[in-house]
N, C-alpha and C positions, 0 to 999 in steps of 0.2 A: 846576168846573175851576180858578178863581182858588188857591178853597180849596187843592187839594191840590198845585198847583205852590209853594204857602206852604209849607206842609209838607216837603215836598221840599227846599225852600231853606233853609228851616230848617236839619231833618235835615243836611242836606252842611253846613253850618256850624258845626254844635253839634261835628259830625266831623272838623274844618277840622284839629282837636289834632291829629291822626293821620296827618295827610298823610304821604306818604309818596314821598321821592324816586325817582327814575328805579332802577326794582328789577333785578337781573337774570333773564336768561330770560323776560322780557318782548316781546319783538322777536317777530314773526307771530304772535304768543298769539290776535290778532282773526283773521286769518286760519282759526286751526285752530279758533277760536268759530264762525266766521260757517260754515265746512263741517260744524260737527257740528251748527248748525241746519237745517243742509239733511236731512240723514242720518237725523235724529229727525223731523224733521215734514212731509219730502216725501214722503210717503204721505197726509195729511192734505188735500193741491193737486191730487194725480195719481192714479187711480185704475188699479188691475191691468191695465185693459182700455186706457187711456191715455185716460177719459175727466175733464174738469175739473171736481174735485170743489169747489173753491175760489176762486173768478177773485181773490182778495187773496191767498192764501196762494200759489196758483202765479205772482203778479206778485212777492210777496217771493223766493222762493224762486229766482228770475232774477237779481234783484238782490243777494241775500247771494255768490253766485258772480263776480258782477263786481267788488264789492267786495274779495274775496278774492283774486281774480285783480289787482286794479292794487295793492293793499300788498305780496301780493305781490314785484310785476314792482318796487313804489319799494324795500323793506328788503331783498332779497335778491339785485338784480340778476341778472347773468349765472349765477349758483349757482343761483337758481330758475328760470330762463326756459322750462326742460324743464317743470318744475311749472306756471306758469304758462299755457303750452301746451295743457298738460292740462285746467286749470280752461276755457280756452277752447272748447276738444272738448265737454266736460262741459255749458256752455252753450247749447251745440248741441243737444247732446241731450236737455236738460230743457225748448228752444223747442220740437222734436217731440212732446213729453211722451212722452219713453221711460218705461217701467214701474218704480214704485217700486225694485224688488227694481237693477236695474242703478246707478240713479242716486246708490243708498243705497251699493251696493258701491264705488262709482269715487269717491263723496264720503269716505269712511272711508278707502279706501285711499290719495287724496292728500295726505287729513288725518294721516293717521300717516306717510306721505313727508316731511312738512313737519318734523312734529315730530320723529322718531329725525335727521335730516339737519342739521336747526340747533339740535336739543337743547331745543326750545321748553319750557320752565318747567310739565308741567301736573300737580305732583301737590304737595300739605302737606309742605315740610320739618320741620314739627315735628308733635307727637300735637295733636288739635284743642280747641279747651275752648270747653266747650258752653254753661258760664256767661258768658263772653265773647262768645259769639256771641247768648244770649239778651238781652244787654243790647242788643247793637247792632239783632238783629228789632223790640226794641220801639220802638229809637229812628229807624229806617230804614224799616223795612219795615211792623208791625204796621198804619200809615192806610191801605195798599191789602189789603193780604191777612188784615187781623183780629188781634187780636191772640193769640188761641188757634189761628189757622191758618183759619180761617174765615171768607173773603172776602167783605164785604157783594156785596149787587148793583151791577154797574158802573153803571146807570143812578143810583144813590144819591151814588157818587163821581164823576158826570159823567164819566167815561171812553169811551172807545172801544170797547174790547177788555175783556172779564170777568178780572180777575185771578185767578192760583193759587189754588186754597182749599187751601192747604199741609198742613191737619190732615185731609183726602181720600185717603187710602191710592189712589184710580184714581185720580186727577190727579197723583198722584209716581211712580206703578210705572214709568213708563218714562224719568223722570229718573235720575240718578247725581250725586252732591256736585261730581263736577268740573262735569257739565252748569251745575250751580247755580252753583257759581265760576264759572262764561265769563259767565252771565247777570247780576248782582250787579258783576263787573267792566268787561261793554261794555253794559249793559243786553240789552233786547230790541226790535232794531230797531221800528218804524213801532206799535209801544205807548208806553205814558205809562212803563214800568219805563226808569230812567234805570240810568247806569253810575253804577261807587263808586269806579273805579278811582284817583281823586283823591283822593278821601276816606279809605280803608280801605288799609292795606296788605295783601300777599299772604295773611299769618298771618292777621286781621281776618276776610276775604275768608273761606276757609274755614271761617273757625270759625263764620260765619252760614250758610254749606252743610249743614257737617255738623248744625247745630241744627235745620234746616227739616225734616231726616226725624224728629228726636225727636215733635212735632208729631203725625204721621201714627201713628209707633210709639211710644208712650210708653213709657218703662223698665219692665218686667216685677216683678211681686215677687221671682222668684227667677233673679236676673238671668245668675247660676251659671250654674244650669242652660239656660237658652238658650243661653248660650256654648258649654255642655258639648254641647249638641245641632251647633250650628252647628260644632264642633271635629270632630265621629264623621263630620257631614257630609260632609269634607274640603273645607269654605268657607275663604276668605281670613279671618284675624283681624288682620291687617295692616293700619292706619286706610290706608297706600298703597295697598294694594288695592284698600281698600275704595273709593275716589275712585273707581275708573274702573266700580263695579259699580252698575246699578241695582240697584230694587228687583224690576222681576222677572226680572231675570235669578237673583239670588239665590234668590226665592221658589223659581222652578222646579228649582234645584237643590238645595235641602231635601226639595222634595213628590217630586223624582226619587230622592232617598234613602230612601224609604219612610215620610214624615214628615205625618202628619196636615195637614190646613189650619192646623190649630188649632197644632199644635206647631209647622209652619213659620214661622206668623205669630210666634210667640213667641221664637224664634231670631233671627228677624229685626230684632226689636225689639230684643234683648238687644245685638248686633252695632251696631244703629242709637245706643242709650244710650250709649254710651261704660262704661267710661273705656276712651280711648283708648292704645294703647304701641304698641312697634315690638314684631315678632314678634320671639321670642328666636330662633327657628333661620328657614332659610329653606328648608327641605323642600319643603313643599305647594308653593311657588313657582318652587320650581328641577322639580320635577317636571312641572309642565303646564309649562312653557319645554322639556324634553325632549319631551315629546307632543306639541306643536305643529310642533317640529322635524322629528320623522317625517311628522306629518301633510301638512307642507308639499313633503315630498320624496316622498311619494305623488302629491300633487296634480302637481306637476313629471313623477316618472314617466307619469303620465298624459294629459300636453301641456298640462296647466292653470298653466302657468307663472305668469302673471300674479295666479293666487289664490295659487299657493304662495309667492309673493314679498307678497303681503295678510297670509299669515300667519304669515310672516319676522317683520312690521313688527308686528303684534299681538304674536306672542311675544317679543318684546323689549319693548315698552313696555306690554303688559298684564301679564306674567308676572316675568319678567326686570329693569326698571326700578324695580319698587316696592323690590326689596329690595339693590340695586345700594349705597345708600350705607351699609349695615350690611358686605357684600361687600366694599369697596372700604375700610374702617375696617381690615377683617383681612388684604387684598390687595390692596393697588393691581396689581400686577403680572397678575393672573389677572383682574379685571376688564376689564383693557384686552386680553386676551389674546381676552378673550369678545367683545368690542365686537369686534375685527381679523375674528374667524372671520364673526358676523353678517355684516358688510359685504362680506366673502370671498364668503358664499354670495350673497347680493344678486348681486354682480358676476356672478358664476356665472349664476345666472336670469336676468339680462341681457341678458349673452354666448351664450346659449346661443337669446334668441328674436329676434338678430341687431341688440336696440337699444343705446344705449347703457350704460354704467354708471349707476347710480341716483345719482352725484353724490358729494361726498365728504358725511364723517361725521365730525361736529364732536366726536366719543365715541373715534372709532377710538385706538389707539395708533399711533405714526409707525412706516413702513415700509409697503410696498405689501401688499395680502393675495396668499393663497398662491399660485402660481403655475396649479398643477395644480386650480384651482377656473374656467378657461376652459370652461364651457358645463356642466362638471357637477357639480351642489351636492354630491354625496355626501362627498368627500374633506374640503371644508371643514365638513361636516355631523357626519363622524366624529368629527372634531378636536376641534367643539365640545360634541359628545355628552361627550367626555373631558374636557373643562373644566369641564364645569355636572358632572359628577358629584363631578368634585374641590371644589367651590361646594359641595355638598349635604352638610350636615353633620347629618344623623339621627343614630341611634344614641342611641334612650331610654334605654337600660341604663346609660349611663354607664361612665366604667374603670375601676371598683371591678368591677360583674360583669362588663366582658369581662377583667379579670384571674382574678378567681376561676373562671369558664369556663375559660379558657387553661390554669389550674395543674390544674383537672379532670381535663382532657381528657390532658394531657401524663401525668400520673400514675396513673390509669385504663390509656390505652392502652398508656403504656412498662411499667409493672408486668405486665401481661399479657403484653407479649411478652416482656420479661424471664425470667420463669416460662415460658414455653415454651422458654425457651433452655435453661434451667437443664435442665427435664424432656429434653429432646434429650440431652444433653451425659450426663446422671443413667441413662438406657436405653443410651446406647451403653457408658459403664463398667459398667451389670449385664450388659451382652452380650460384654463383654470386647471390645472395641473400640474402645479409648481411640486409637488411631491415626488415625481418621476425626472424632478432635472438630476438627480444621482444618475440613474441610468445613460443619462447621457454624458454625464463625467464620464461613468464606467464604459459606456461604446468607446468613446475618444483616450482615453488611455490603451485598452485593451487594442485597439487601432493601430496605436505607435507600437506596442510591442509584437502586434504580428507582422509592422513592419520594419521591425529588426529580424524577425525570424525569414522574412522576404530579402533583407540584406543579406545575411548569411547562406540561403539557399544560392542566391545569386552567385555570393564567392565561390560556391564549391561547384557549380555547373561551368564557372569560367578557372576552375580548378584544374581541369583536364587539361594534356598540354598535346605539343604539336603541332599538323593540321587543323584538328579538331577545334582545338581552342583557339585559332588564328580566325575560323570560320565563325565561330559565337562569337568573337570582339568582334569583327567586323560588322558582322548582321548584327549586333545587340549597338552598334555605332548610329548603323543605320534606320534600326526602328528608334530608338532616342531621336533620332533627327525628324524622323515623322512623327513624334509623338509630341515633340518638341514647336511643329509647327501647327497641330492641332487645337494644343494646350493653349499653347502662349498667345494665338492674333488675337488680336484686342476684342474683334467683333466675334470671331467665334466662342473665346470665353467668356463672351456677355453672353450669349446665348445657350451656353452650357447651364452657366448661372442658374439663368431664369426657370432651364427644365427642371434643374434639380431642386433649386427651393420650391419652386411648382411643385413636385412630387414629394418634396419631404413634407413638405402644407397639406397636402391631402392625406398624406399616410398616418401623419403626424396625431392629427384631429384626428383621425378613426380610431386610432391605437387603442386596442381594449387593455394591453398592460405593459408595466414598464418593460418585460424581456422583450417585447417589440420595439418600444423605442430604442432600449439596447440597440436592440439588432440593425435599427435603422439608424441611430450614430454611427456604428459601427460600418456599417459598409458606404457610409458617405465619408467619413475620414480615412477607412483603410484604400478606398478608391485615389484620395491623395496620396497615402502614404507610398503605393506602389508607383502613383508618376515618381513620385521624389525619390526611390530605390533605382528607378530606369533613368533617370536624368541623373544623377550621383554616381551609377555606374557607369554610364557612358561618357559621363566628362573624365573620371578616370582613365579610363582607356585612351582618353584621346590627349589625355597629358599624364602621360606617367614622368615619376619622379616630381611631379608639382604638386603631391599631397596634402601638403602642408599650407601653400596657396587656394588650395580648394577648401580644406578644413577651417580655415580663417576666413574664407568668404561667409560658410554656411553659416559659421561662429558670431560674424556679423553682422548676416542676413535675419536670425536667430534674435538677435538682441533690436535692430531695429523691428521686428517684426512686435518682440513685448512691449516695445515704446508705443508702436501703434495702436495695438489692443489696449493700451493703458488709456490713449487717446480716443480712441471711437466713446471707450466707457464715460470719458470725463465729457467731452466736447457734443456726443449723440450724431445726430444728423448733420451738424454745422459741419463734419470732416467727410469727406466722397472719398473714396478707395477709390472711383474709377481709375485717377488719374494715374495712380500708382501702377495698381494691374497694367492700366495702356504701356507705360512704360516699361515695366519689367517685361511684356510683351512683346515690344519693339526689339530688347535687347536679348530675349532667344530665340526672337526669329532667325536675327543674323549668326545667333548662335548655331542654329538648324543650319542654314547656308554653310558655315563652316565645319560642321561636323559631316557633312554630307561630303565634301569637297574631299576630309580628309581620312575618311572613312573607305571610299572608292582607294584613296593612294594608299591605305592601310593592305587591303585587301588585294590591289595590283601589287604589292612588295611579296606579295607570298603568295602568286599565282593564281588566285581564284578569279581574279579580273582582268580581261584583254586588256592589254596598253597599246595606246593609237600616238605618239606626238604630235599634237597640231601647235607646235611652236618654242622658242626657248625663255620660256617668260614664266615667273611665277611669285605668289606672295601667299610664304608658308605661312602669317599669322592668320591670313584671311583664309586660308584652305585654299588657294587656288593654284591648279599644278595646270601645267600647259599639255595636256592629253583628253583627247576627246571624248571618254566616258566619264571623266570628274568636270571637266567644262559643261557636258550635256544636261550632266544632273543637277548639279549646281541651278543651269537656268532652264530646268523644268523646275526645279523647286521656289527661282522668283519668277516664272511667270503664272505658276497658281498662286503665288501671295498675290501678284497685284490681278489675277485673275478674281480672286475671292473681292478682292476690298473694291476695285470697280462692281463687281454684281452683288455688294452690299451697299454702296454704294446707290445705284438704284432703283435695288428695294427700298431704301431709305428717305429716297424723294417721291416713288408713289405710294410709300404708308402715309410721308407728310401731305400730300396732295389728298388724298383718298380722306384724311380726318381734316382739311380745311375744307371739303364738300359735303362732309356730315355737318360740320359747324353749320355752315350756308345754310343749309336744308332746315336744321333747327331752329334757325334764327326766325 
């Protein structure tokens, strides 16, 4: 014992360079430590049945809560006294030996009260470096827990208590790098693990967290591809996120993705290695902050108020929080707008189960939250569904293709109606009827503006938020992409064509007056005007925040489509659209491909679609994720393209065979 308390003394001196003044976000950081060692290891004192499986572990377990409870009641005063209270309650409960499952629930849930309410400090400002942190295991840590992670026997090191054997993959799975920063900064109570918090600053701190899982996971040879596996997964790649994930909550959600042992282990490691960065977008994370949201406003519908306000406080600080200072670099204004709605709904849950407001929020922006959020979360729920959507900035494709889609789409479907105008206008001069072509102005005007009134209907059905409205983007993703490969093959829209000037020629000539022809303008261009509502809508969705990109495609699509029209007028028959349509055909097919692709990963981020990983490979501009219900779909969607165009195909050589035997016959 002499020995290692030398050691120790040492270590914090040789460390002494580092010291690190009074940090911020430091203030009840022991508190929300001492409650997340209740939460991890009071299963370990308390057994299901309420019998005492540890008389040491459930006398600490007493004591980390009282401790919590008086720092507390000195750093937060009258602001935590409710908190406080609670921790009190709580010790009550844990002297009865209430059952793990409750005492775990009410320690997490005070523990994230504490933290979203004073803002407590708990996750790496900067990416972690792992070489920094190996220097300081060897120079700190490696005399109790080995120097390759492998802890002599405590009886060797005269200790108490058996130290971590850190290079043990079952002695870390139910750790997390923050658990490991709370321990490393206040130690662990009634053991020989001393605190660093003197020694090491915050950054420091970390970076020997993040090091202790390399240990257990060493870096993979292809460290790629575990990333690439852990990416199809839809895992956090965010080193913020990654702080608050253990190791099996992670594992299980790889092997939940249909991920061998073997390849979850591998993913994991890869995640665990570093190198650490900020995510570049924050998708994955603004998405489970949306699912939680609903979740928690089920839980409320259901009178579980006090979980659904548990999971208020998780999805802001699990979800929400890790990527808030990338958010808040491109928006101050819309982050604080998000924190307001949070605390709106809190208050809400509250108000609603007669207690008080949950306290104020050191994040909120000033001004009271919404009004109409007294007792029921939904209105401030909505608000915030519409904020974090406006946060979520996906869109793989980038505004190179949602312009090239936009000018597609505009040119493809303007030229089509176009041409049916022209053919309307072209049958009523061979009918002698040139008196009736107003009416056909009037159909094709009257046309565009009922397809504005189909824009606008569309906005307000994808107005709904939540699940609901996660389930219409997705399906309205996905009939665009069918409707996309109907529309656009070359050969099926020649044969579209033909029905319908076929049918406007026969209607056309019978028409006994112009409100017929009206009418048959009319539903030949609002027929278009509705593809081009659903094709517009659903390249939005599939690139949000490239608005701008899409509105300068159609802008251009638009203007060469008048060039065209100016040209069929001047040139006649000398100028073929075919070749045009083929082309803008060609390029939303692959648009279909693509939307389809990303449409499936649209609707797996928000649970409506199994996720399978068949691999760590993917290429977000082209839609293609490495999981077997977007791969599947993907190529059922090109094997009916080149199914269709072989069996048009042919038909094409025996209509030409079939009319070079009528020739013969003739001749």
């Amino acid at each position: 014992m002499p020995v290692l308390r030398l050691i120790l003394i040492f270590s914090l001196i040789a460390a002494a360079s580092e010291r690190a003044v009074a940090q911020p976000g430091q203030s009840l950081r022991r508190s929300v430590a001492l409650l997340d060692y209740v939460a991890g290891d009071y299963a370990r004192a308390i057994g299901a049945d309420g019998q005492v499986l540890s008389p040491d572990e459930f006398a600490e377990q007493q004591h980390f809560i009282e401790e919590a409870a008086q720092e507390l009641r000195e750093d937060a005063g009258a602001q935590g006294a409710d908190l406080a209270r609670r921790l009190d309650a709580l010790h009550g409960r844990i002297q009865a030996r209430a059952p793990p499952r409750e005492v775990v629930a009410q320690a997490r849930d005070i523990r994230d009260e504490i933290a979203q309410r004073f803002h407590v400090a708990l996750l790496p400002t900067r990416p972690p470096d792992l070489r920094r942190g190996a220097e300081l295991y060897a120079q700190a840590c490696a005399a109790c827990h080995g120097a390759t992670g492998h802890a002599p026997a405590k009886e060797s090191l005269e200790l108490p208590t058996q130290p971590t054997s850190f290079a043990a993959p079952s002695e870390l799975k139910s750790l997390s790098p923050q658990r490991v920063f709370s321990a490393a900064t206040y130690g662990v109570p009634n053991t020989a693990m001393p605190g660093y918090e003197g020694a090491f600053d915050d950054a420091a701190r970390w970076d020997l967290a993040y090091f202790v899982f390399t240990l257990a996971h060493p870096l993979p040879a292809n460290a790629e591809r575990g990333r690439g596996l852990a990416h199809a997964a839809l895992l956090p790649s965010d080193y913020r996120e990654l702080a608050t994930q253990s190791d099996e909550a992670l594992i299980a959600k790889l092997t939940g993705a249909g991920l061998s042992e073997r390849d979850a282990e591998y993913a994991l490691a890869a995640l665990r290695g570093g190198p650490f960065a900020a995510a570049r977008d924050t998708s994955t994370g603004i998405a489970e902050t949306r699912r939680e949201v609903q979740k928690a406003l089920a839980q409320a519908a259901a009178g579980d108020r006090a979980a659904a306000k548990r999971t208020i406080i998780s999805a802001y600080l699990d979800h929400f929080e890790p990527h808030e200072p990338a958010l808040r670099a491109r928006d101050s204004r819309l982050v604080s707008d998000i924190e307001r709605e949070f605390l709106a709904i809190r208050t809400a849950l509250d108000a609603g189960k007669g207690g008080p407001p949950g306290g104020p929020s050191a994040g909120a922006s000033s001004g009271p939250p919404a009004q109409d959020a007294r007792g029921d979360p939904r209105p401030p729920a909505a608000r915030l569904d519409a904020l974090l959507e406006r946060a979520d900035v996906r869109g793989p494709g980038g505004a190179l293709i949602a312009f090239v889609a936009a000018l597609a789409i505009a040119l493809r479907e303007g030229l089509e109606a176009a041409l049916l105008v022209a053919a309307l206008l072209a049958l009523l001069r061979k009918a002698g009827r040139t008196g009736d072509a107003h009416a056909v102005h009037f159909g094709w005007v009257a046309a565009l503006a009922a397809g504005g009134v189909t824009w606008w209907a569309a906005g307000a059905l994808l107005g709904i938020s939540g699940a609901r409205r996660e389930l219409v983007e997705g399906a309205l993703q996905l009939v665009t992409a069918a409707l996309l490969l109907y529309a656009s093959h070359w050969l099926l829209a020649a044969a579209t064509a033909r029905r319908v000037v076929s049918f406007l020629s026969a209607h056309t000539l019978q028409a006994g007056s112009a409100l017929v022809v009206f009418g048959l303008s009319f539903a030949a261009i609002y027929r278009e005007m509705f593809e081009v509502v659903l094709f517009f809508r659903g390249l939005l969705l599939e690139s949000p925040g490239e608005g701008g990109p899409v509105a300068l495609g159609a802008l251009v699509g638009l203007l060469f489509l008048v060039a065209l029209v100016a040209a069929f007028q001047k040139l006649g028959r000398r100028l073929k659209p075919r070749p045009l349509l083929l082309s803008c055909g060609i390029l939303l097919c692959a648009l279909a491909v693509f939307m389809v692709g990303n449409g499936i990963r649209a609707l797996q981020e928000v649970g409506f679609v199994p996720l399978t990983v068949w691999g760590g490979f993917e290429v977000p501009a082209l839609g293609v994720y490495a999981t077997r219900e977007g791969l599947l779909s993907q190529a059922i969607v090109l094997v009916l393209l080149a199914g269709s165009a072989i069996w048009a195909g042919v038909r094409g050589r025996q209509g030409g065979d079939t009319t070079s035997g009528r020739a013969t016959a003739a001749a």
